[in-house]
C-alpha positions in Angstrom: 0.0 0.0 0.0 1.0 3.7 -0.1 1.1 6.1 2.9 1.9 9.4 3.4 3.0 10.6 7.0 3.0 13.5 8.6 3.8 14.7 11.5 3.5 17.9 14.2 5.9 17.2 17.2 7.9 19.7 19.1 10.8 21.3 17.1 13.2 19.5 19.4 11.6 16.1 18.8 11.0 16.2 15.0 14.5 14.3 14.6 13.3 11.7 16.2 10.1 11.4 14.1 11.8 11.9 11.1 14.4 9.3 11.7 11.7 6.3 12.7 10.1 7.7 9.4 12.9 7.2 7.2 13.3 3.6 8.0 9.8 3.2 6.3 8.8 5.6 3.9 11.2 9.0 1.9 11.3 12.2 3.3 9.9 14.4 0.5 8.9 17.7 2.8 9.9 19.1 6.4 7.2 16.8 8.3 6.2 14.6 5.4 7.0 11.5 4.3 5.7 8.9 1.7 6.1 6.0 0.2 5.0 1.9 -0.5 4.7 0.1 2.9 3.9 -3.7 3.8 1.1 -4.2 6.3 3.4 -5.5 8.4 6.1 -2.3 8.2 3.0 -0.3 8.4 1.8 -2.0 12.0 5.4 -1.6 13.1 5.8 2.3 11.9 2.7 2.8 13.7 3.6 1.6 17.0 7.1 3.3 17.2 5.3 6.9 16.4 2.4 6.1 18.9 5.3 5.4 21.4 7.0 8.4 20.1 4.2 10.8 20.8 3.4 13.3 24.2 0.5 15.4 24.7 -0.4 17.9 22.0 1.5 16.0 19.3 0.3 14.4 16.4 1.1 12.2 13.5 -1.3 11.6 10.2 -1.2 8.9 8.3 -3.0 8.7 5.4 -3.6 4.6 3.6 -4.2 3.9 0.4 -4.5 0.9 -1.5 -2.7 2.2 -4.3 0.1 4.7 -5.6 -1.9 4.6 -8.6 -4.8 5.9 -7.0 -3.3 9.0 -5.9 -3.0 11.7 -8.2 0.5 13.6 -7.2 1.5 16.8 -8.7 5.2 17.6 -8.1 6.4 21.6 -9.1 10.2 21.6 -8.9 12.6 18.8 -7.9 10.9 15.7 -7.0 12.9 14.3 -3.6 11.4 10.9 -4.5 12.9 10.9 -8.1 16.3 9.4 -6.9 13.9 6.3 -4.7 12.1 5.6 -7.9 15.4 3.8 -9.6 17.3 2.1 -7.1 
């Protein structure tokens, strides 16, 4: 499936958001990422950023079945052009 993450955590915690993200999904924006998932990588992602989370934080993540489903308009440099070809 395809996800895209985002995230609003206190400046001094976004690293750590970030970093759990990364091992998932590409950082395309400041607080975004996106990207195919497994179920199973999903379950996991989920857990460590529920875990990750204190009062008045918040993550979004938003499923769907498909990448081809979403209709995603890029203007500039696309940071998951290089992800694309590995």
């Amino acid at each position: 499936m395809y996800v895209v993450m985002v995230y609003d955590l206190e400046a001094e915690r976004t690293q750590r958001a970030l970093k759990i993200g990364r091992r998932y999904l590409t950082h395309v924006q400041n607080s975004v990422l996106e990207g195919e998932i497994s179920e199973g990588d999903l379950t996991q992602l989920k857990n460590e950023i529920d875990d990750l989370l204190k009062p008045g934080e918040s993550t979004i993540i938003y499923e769907l079945s498909s990448d081809t489903l979403l209709n995603r308009t890029v203007y500039g440099d696309d940071p998951t052009e290089d992800q694309r070809f590995l």
